[in-house]
PDB file of N, CA, C and O in Angstrom:
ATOM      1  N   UNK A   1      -8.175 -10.449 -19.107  1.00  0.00           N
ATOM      2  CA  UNK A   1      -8.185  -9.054 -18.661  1.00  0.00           C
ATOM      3  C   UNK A   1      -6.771  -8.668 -18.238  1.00  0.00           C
ATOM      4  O   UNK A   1      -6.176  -9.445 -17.492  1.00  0.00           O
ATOM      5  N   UNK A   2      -6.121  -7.446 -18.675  1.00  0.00           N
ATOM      6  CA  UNK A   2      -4.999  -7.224 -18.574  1.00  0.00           C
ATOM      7  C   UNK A   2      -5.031  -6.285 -17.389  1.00  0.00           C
ATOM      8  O   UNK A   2      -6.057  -5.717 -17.015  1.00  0.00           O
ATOM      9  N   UNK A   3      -3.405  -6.109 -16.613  1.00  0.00           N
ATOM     10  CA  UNK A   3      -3.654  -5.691 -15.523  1.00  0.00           C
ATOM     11  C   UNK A   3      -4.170  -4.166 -15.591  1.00  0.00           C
ATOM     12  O   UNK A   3      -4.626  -3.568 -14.616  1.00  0.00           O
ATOM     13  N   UNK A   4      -4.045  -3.677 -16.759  1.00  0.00           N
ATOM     14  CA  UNK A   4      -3.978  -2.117 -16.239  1.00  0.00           C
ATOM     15  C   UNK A   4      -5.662  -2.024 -16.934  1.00  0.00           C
ATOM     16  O   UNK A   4      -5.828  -0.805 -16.975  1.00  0.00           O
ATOM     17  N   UNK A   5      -6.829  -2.606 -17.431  1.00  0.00           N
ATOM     18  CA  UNK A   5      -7.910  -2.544 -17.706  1.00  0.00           C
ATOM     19  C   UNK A   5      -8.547  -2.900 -16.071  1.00  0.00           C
ATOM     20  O   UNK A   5      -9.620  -2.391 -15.747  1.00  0.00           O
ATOM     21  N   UNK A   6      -7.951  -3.617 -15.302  1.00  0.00           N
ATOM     22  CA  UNK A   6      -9.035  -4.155 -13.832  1.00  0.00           C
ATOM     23  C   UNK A   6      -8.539  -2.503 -12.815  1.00  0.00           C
ATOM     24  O   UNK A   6      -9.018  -2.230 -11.715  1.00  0.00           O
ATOM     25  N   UNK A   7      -7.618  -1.733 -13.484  1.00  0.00           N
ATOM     26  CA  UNK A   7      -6.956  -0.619 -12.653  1.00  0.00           C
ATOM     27  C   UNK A   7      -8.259   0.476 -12.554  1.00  0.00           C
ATOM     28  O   UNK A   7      -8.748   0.841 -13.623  1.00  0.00           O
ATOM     29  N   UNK A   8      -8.698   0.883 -11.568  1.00  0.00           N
ATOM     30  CA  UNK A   8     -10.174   1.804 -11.393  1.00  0.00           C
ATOM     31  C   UNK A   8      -9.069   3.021 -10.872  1.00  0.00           C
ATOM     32  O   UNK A   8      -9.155   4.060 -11.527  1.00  0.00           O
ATOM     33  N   UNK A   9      -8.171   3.016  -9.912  1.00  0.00           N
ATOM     34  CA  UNK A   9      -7.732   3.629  -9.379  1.00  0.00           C
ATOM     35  C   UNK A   9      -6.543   3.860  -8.468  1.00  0.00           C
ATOM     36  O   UNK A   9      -6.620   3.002  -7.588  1.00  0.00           O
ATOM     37  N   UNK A  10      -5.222   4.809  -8.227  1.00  0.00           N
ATOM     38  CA  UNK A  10      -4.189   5.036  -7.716  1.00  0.00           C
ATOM     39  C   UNK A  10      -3.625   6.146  -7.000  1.00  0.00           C
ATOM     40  O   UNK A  10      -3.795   7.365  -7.037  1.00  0.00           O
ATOM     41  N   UNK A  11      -3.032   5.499  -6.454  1.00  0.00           N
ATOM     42  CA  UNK A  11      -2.490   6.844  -5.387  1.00  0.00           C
ATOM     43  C   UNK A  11      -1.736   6.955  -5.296  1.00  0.00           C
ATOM     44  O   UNK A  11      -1.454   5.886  -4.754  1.00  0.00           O
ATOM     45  N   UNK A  12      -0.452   7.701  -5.395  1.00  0.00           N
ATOM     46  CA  UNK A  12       1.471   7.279  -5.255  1.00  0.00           C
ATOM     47  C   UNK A  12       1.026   8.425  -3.894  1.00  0.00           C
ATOM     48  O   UNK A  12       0.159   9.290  -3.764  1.00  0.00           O
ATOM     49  N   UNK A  13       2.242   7.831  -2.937  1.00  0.00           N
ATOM     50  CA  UNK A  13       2.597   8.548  -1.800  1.00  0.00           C
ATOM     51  C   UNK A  13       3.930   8.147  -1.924  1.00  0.00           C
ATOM     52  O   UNK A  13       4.315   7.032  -2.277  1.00  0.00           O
ATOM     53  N   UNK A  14       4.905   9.517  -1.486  1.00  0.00           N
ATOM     54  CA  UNK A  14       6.036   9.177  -1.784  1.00  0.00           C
ATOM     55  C   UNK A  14       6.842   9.836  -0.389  1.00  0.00           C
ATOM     56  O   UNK A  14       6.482  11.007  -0.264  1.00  0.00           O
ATOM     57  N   UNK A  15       7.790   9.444   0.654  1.00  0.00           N
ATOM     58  CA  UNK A  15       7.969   9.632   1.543  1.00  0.00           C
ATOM     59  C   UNK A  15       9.283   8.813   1.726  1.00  0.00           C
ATOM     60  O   UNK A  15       9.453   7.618   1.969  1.00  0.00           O
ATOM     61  N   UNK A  16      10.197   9.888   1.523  1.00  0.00           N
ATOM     62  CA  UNK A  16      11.404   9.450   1.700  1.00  0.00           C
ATOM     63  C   UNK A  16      11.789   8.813   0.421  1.00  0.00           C
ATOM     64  O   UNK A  16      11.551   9.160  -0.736  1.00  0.00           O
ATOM     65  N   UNK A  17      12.728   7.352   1.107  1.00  0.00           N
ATOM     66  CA  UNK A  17      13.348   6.857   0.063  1.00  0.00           C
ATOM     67  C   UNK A  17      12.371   5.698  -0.194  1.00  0.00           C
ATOM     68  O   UNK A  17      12.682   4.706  -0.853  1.00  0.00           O
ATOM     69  N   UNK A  18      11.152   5.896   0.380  1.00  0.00           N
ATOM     70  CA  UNK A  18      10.142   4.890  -0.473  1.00  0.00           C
ATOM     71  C   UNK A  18       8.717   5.175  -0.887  1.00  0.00           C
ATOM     72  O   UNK A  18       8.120   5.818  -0.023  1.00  0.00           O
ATOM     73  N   UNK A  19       8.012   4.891  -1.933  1.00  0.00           N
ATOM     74  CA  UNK A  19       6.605   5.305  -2.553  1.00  0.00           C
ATOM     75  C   UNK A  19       6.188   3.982  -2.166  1.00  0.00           C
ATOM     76  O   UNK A  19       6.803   2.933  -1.979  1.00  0.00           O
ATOM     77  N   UNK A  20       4.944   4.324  -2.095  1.00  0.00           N
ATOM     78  CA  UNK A  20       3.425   3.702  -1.531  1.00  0.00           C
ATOM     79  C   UNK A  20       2.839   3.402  -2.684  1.00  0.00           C
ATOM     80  O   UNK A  20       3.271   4.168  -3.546  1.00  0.00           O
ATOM     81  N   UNK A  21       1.978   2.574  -3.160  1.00  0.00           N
ATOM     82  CA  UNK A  21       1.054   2.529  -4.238  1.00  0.00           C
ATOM     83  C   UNK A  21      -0.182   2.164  -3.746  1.00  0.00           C
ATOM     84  O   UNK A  21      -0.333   0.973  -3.474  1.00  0.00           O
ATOM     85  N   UNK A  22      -1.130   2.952  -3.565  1.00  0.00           N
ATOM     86  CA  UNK A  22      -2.582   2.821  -3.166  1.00  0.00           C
ATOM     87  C   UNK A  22      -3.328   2.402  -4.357  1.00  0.00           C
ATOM     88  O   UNK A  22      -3.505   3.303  -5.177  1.00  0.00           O
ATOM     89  N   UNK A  23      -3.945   0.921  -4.732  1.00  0.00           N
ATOM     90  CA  UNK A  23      -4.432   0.762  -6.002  1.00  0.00           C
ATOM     91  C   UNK A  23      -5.947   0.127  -5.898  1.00  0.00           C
ATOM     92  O   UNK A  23      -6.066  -0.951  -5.315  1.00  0.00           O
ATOM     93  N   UNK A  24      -7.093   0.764  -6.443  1.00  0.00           N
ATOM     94  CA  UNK A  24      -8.162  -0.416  -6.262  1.00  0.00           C
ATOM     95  C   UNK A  24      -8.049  -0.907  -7.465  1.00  0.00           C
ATOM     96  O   UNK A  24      -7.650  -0.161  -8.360  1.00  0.00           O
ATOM     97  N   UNK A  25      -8.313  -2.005  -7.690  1.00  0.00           N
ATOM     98  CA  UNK A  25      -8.741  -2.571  -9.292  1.00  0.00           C
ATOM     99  C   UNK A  25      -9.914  -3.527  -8.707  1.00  0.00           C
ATOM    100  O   UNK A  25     -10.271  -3.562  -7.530  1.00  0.00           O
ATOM    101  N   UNK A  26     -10.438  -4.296  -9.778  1.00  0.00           N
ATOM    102  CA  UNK A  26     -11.551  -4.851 -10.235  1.00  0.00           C
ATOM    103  C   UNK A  26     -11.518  -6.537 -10.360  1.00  0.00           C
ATOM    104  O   UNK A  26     -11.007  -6.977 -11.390  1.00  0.00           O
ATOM    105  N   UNK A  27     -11.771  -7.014  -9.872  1.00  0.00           N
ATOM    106  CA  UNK A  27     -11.865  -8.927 -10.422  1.00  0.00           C
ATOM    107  C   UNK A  27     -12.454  -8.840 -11.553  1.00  0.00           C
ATOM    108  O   UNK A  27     -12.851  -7.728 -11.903  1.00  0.00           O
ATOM    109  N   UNK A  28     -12.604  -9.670 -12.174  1.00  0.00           N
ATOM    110  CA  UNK A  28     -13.459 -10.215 -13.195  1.00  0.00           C
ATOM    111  C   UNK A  28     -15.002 -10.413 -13.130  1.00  0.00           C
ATOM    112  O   UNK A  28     -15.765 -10.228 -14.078  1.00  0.00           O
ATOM    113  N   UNK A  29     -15.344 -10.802 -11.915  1.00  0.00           N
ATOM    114  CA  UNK A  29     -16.597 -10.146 -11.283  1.00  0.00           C
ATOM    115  C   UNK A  29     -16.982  -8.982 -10.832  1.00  0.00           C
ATOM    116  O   UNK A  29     -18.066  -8.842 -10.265  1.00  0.00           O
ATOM    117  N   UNK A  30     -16.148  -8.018 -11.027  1.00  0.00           N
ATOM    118  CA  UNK A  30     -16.617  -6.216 -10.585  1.00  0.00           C
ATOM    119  C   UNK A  30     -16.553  -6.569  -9.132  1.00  0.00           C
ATOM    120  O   UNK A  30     -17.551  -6.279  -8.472  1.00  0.00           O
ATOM    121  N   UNK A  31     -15.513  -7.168  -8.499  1.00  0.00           N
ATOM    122  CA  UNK A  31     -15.905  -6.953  -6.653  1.00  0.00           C
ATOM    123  C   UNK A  31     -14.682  -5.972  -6.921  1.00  0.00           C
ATOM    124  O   UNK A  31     -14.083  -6.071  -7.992  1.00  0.00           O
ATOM    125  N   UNK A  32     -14.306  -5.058  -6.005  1.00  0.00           N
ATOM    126  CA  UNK A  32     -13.158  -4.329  -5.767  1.00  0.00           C
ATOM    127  C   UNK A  32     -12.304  -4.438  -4.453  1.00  0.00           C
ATOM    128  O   UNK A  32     -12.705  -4.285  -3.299  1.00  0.00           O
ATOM    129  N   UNK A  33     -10.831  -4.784  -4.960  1.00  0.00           N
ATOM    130  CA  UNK A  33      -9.537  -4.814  -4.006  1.00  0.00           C
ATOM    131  C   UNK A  33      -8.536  -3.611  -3.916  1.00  0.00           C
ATOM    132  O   UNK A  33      -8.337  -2.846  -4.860  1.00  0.00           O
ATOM    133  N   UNK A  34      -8.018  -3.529  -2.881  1.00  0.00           N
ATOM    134  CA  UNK A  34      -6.673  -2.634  -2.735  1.00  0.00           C
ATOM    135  C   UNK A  34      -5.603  -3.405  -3.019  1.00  0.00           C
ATOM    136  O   UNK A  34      -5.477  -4.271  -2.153  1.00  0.00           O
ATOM    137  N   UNK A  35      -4.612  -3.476  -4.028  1.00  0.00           N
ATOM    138  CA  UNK A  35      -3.102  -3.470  -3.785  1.00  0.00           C
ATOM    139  C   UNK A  35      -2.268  -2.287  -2.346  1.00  0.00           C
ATOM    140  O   UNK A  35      -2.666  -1.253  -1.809  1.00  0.00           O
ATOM    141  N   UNK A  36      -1.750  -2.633  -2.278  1.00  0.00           N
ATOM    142  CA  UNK A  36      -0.420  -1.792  -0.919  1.00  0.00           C
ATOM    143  C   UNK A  36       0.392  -1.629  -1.746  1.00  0.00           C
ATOM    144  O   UNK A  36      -0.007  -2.560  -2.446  1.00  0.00           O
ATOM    145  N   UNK A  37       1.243  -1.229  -2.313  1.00  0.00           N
ATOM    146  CA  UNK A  37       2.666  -1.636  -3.179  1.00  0.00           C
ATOM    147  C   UNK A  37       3.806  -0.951  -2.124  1.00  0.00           C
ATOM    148  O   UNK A  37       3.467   0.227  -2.015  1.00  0.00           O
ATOM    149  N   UNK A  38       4.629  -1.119  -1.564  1.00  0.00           N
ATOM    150  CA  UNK A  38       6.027  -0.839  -0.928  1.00  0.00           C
ATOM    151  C   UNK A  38       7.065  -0.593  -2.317  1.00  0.00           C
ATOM    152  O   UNK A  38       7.252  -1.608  -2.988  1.00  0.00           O
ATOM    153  N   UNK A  39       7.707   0.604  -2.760  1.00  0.00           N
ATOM    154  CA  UNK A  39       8.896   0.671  -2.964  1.00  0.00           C
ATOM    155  C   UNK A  39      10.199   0.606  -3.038  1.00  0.00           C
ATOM    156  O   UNK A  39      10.389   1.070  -4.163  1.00  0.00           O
ATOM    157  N   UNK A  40      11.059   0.391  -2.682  1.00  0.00           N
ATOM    158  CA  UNK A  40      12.275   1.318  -2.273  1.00  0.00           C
ATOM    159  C   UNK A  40      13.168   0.918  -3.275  1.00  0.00           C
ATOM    160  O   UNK A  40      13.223  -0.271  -3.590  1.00  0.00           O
ATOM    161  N   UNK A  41      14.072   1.993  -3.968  1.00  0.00           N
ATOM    162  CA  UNK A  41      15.307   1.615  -4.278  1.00  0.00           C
ATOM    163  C   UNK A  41      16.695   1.203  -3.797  1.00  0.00           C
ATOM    164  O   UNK A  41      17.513   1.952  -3.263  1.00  0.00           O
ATOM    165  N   UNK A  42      16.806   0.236  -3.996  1.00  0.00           N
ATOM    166  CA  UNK A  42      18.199  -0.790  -3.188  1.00  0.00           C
ATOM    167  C   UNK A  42      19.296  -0.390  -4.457  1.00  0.00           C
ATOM    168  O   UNK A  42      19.111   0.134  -5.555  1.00  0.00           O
ATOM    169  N   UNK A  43      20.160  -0.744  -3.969  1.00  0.00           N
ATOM    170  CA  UNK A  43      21.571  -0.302  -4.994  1.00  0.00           C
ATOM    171  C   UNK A  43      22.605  -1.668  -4.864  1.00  0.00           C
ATOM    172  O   UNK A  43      23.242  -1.856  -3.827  1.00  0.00           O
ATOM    173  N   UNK A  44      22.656  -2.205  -5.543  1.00  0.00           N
ATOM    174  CA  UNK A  44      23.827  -3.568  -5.281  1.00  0.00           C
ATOM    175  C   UNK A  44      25.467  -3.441  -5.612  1.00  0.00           C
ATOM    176  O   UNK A  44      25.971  -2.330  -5.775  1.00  0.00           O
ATOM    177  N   UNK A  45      26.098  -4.429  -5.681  1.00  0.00           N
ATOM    178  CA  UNK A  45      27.133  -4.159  -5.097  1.00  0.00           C
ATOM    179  C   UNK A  45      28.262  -3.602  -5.824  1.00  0.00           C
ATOM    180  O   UNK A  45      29.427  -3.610  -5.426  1.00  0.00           O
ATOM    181  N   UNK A  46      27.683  -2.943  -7.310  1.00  0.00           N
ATOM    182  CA  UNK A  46      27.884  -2.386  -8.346  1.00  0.00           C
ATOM    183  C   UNK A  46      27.677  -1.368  -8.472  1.00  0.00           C
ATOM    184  O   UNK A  46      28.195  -0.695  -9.363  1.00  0.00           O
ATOM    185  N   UNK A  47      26.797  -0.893  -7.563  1.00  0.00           N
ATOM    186  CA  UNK A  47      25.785   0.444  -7.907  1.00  0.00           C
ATOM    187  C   UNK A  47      24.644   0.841  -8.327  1.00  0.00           C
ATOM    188  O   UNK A  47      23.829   1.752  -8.186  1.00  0.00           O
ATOM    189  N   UNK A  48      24.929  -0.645  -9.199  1.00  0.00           N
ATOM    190  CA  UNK A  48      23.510  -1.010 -10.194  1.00  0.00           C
ATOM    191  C   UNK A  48      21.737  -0.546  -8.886  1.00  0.00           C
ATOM    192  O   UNK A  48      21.402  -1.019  -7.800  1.00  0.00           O
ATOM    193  N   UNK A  49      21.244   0.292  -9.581  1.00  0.00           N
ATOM    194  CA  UNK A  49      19.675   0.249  -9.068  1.00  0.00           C
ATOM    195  C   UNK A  49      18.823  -0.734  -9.467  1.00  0.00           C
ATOM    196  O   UNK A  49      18.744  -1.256 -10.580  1.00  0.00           O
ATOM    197  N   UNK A  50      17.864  -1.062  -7.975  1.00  0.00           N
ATOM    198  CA  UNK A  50      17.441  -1.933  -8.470  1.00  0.00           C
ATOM    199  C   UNK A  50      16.058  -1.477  -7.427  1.00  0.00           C
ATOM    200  O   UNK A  50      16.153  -0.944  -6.321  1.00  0.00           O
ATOM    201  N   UNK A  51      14.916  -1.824  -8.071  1.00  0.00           N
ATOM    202  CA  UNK A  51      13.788  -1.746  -6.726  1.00  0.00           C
ATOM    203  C   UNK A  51      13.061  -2.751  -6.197  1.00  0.00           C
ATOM    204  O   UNK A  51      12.398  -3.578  -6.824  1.00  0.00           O
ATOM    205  N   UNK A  52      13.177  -2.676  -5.220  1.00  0.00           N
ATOM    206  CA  UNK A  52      12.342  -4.012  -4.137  1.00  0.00           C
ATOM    207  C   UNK A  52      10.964  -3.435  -3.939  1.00  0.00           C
ATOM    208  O   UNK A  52      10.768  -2.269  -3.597  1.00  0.00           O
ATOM    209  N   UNK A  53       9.903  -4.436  -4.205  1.00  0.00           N
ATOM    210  CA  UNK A  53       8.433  -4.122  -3.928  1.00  0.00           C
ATOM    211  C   UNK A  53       8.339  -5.429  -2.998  1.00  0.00           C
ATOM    212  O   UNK A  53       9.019  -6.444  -2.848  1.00  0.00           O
ATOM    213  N   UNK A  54       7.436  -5.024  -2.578  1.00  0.00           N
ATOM    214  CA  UNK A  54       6.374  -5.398  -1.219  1.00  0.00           C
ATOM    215  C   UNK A  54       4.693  -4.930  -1.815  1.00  0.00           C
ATOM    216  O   UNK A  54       4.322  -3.843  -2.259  1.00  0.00           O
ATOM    217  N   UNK A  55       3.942  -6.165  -1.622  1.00  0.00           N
ATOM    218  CA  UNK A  55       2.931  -5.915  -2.037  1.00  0.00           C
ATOM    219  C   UNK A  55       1.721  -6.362  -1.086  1.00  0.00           C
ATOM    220  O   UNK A  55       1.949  -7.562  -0.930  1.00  0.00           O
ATOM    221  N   UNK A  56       0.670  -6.088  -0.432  1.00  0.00           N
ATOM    222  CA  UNK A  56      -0.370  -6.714   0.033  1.00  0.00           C
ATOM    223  C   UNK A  56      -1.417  -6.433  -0.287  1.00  0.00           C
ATOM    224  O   UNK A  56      -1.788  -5.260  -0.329  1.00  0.00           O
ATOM    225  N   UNK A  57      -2.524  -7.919  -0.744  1.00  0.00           N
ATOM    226  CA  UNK A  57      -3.282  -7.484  -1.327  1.00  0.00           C
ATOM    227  C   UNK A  57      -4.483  -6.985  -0.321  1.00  0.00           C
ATOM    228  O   UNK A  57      -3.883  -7.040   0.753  1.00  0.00           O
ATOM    229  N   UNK A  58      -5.826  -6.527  -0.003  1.00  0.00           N
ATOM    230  CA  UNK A  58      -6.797  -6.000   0.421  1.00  0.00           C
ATOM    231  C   UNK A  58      -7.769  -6.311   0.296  1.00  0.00           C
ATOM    232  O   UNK A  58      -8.368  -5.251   0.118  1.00  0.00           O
ATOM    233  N   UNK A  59      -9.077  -7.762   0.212  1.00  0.00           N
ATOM    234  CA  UNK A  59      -9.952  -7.604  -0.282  1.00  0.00           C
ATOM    235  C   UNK A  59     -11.321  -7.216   0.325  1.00  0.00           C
ATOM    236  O   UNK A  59     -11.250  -6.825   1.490  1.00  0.00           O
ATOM    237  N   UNK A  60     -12.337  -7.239  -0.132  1.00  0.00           N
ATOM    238  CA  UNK A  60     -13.704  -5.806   0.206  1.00  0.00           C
ATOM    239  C   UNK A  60     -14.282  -6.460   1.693  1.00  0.00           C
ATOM    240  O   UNK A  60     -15.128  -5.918   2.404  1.00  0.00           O
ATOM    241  N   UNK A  61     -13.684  -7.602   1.934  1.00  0.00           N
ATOM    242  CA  UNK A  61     -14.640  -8.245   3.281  1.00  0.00           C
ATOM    243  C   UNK A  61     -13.533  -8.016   4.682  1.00  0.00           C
ATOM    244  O   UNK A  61     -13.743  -8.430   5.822  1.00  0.00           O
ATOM    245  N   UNK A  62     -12.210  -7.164   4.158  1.00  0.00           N
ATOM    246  CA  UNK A  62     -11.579  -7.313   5.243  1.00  0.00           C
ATOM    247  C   UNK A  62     -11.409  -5.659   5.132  1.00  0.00           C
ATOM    248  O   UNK A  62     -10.756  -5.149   6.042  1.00  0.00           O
ATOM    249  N   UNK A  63     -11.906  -4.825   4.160  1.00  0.00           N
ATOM    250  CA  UNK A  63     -11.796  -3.417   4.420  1.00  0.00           C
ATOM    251  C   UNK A  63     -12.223  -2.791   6.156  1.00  0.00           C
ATOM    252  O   UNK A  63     -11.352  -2.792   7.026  1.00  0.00           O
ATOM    253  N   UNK A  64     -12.971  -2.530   6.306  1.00  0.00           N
ATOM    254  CA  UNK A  64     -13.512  -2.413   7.941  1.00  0.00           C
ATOM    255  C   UNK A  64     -12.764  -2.652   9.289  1.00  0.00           C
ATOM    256  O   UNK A  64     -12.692  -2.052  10.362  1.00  0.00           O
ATOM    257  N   UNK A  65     -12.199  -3.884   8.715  1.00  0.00           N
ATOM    258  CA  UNK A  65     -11.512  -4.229   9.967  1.00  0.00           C
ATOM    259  C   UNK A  65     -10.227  -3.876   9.935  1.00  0.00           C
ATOM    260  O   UNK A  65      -9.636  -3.488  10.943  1.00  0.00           O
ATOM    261  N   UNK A  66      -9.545  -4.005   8.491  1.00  0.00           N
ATOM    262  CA  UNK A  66      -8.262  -3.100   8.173  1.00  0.00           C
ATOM    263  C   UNK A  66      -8.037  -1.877   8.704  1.00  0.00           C
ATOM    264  O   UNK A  66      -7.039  -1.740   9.411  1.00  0.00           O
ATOM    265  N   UNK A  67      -9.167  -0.439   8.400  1.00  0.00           N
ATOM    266  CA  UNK A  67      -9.284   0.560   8.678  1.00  0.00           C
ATOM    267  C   UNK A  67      -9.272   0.538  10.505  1.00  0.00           C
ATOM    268  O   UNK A  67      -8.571   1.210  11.261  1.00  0.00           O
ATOM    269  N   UNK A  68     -10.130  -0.306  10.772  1.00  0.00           N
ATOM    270  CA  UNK A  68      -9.995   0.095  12.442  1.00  0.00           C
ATOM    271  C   UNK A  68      -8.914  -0.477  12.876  1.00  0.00           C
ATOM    272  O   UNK A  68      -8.664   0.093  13.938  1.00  0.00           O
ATOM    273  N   UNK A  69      -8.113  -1.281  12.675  1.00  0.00           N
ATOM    274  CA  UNK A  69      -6.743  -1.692  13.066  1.00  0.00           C
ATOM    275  C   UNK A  69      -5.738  -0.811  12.960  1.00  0.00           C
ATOM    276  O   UNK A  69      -4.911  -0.537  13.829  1.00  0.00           O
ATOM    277  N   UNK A  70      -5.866  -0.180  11.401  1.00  0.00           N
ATOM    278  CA  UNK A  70      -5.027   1.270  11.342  1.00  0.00           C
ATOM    279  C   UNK A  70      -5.057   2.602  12.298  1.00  0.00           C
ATOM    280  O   UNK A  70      -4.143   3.231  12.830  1.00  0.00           O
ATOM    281  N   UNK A  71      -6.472   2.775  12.300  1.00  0.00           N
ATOM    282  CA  UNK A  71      -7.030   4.125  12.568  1.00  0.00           C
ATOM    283  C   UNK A  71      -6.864   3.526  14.192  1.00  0.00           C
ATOM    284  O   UNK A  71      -7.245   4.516  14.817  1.00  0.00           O
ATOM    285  N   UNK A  72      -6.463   2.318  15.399  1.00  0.00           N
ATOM    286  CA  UNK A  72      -6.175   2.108  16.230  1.00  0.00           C
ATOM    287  C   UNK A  72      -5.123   2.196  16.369  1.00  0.00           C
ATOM    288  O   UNK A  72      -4.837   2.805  17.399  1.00  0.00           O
ATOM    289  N   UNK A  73      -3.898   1.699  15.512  1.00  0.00           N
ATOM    290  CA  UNK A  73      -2.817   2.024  16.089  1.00  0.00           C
ATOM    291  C   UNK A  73      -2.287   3.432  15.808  1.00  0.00           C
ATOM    292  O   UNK A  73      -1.518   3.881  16.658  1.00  0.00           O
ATOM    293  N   UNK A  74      -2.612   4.306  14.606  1.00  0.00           N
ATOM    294  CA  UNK A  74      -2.408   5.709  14.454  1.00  0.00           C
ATOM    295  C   UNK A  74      -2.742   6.639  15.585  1.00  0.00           C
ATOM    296  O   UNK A  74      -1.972   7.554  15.878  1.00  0.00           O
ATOM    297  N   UNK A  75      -4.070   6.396  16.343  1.00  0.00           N
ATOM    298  CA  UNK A  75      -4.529   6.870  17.303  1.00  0.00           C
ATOM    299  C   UNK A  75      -3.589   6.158  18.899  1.00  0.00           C
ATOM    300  O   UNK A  75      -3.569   6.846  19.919  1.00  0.00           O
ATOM    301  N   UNK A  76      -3.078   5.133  18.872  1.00  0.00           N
ATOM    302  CA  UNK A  76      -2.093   4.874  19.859  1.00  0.00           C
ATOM    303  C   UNK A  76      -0.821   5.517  19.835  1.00  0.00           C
ATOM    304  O   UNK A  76      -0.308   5.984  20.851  1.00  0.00           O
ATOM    305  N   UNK A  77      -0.373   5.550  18.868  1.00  0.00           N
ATOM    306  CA  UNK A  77       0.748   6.510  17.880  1.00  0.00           C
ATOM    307  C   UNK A  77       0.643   8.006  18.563  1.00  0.00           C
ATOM    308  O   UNK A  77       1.576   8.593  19.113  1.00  0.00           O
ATOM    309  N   UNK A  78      -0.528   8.428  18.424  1.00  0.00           N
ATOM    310  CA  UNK A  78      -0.449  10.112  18.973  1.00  0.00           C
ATOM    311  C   UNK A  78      -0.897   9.857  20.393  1.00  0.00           C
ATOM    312  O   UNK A  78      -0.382  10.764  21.047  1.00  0.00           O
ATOM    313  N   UNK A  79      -1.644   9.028  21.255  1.00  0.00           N
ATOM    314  CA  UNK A  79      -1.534   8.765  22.435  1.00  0.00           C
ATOM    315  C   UNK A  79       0.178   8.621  23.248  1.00  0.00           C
ATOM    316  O   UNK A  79       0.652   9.158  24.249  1.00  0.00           O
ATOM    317  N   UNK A  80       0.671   7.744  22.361  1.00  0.00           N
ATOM    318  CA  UNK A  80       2.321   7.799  23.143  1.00  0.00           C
ATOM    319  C   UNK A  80       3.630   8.949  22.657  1.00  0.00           C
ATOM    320  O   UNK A  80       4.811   9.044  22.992  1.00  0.00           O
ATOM    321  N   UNK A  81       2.616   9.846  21.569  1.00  0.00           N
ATOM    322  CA  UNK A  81       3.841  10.871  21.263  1.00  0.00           C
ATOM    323  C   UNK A  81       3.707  12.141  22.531  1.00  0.00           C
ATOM    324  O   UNK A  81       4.550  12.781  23.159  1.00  0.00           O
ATOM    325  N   UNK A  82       1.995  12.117  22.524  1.00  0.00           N
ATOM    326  CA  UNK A  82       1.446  12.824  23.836  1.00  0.00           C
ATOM    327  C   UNK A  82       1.706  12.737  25.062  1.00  0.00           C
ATOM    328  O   UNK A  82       1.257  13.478  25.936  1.00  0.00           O
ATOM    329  N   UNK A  83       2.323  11.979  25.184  1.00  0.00           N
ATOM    330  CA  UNK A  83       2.428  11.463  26.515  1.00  0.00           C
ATOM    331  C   UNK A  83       4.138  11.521  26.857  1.00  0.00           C
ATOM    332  O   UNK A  83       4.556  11.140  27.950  1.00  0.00           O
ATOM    333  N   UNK A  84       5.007  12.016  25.844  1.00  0.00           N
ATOM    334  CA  UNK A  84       6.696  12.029  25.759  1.00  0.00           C
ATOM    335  C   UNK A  84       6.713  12.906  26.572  1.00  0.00           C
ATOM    336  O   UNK A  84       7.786  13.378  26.948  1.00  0.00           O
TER     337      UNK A  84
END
């Protein structure tokens, strides 16, 4: 199975000088994962472009607890901007 057949779905977020890749795809058993993908373009000592990824993968038994870890510190996030 090639990568872009297990691809169900994507999201580019692009923010600043780096894009996001929100990806579910598929195992070989039909369970479904998130990729993370991190962007950024780096420039070396030439000029030459080059891009650095960062990737984490996501799978379906740690969704839940992912989300409330996020949706906790986002919500701490506007607790301490509130509080400036």
């Amino acid at each position: 199975m090639s990568n872009e057949q297990n691809e169900i779905y994507s999201k580019v977020v692009r923010a600043g000088k780096r894009t996001y890749f929100f990806d579910i795809k598929s195992t070989k058993g039909n369970d479904l994962y998130i990729t993370l993908t991190e962007s950024k373009k780096t420039f070396g000592e030439e000029g030459e472009g080059n891009y650095q990824k960062h990737k984490i993968f996501l799978y379906k038994e740690d969704f839940e607890k992912f989300r409330e870890g996020l949706d906790d510190v986002l919500a701490k996030i506007d607790e301490l901007k509130s509080n400036q």
